[in-house]
C-alpha positions, -999 to +999 in steps of 0.1 A: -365-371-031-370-362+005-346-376+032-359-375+070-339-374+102-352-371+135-341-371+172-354-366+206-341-344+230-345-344+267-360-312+273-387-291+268-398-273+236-388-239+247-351-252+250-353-272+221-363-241+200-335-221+216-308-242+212-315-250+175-326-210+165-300-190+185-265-182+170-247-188+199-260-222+201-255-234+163-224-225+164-218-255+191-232-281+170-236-273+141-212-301+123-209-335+121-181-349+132-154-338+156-129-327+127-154-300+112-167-266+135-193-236+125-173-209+133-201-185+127-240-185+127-265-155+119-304-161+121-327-136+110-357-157+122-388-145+107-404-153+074-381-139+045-354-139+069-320-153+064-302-183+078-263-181+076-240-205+091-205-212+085-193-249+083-154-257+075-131-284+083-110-278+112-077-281+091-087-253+073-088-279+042-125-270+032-155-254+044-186-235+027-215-212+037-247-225+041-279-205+033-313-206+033-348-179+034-374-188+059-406-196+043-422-204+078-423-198+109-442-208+137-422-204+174-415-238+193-432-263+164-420-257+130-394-241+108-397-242+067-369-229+045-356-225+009-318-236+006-298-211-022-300-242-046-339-240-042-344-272-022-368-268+009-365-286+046-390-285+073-380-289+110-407-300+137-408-296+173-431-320+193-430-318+228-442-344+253-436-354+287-410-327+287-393-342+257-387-330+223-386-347+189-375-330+166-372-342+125-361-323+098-372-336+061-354-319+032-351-326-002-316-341-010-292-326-037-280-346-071-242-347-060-237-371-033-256-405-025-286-399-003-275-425+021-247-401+027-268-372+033-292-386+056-260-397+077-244-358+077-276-344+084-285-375+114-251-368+127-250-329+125-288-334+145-273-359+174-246-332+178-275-308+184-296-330+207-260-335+229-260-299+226-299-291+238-297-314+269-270-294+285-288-265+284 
C-alpha cells in the first residue's frame, strides 16, 4: 500500500533541496515529535548512494538506524530510494511562486496501522518545512 504526505514550504526549491539533502540540516528535523532527536545524518547523494540517519528517543529509551540506497536522483525535483526492508519512497519538489511542495509517497510496512505511519511521517515532514523556512 502506498501512504502520501505532502507539505509546502515557503521557499524556493534550491533551499528546499538543501535543507532536506544536507546532513547538517536532517539532523534538525528529522523526528517527529519533541521527545525524539537524529543525532546523526550521512547522505551519500547520488544513485547507489547511501542514506543514514539516526533517530532515537531522547530518554535514551529507544532509537534505530534508518537506511535506504538511492535509486534516483534528479537535483531540486525528485529523490527515489529503496529502504533495507525493500520498500521504496519517492520525494518531489515543485516549486512555484517561490514556494515548494514537497510529498513523499512510500510504501508502508506490515507492523504498525497505516494511519499511524502517515502521521510519523506528516509530522517528521512539518518538522522539516519549520526547518526549511528559517533558512
Amino acid at each position: 500500500m502506498k501512504v502520501t504526505v505532502t507539505v509546502t514550504v515557503n521557499t524556493n526549491a534550491k533551499k528546499a533541496w538543501e535543507a532536506y539533502t544536507l546532513p547538517q540540516h536532517i539532523t534538525k528535523w528529522n523526528f517527529a515529535s519533541d521527545d525524539w532527536q537524529c543525532p546523526s545524518a550521512e547522505n551519500d547523494l547520488r544513485v547507489g548512494g547511501k542514506y543514514k540517519a539516526r533517530m532515537e528517543a531522547k530518554d535514551g529509551s529507544f532509537g534505530f538506524d534508518f537506511e535506504a540506497i538511492y535509486d534516483e536522483i534528479i537535483p531540486q525535483q525528485k529523490i527515489t530510494y529503496t529502504m533495507g526492508d525493500g520498500r521504496k519512497a519517492t520525494t518531489t519538489f515543485v516549486e512555484q511562486n517561490n514556494n515548494t511542495t514537497v510529498t513523499t509517497v512510500f510504501d508502508a510496512e506490515t507492523e504498525n496501522p497505516v494511519d499511524m505511519q502517515q502521521q510519523g511521517w506528516q509530522m517528521i515532514l512539518n518538522n522539516y518545512a519549520k526547518h526549511a523556512q528559517t533558512l
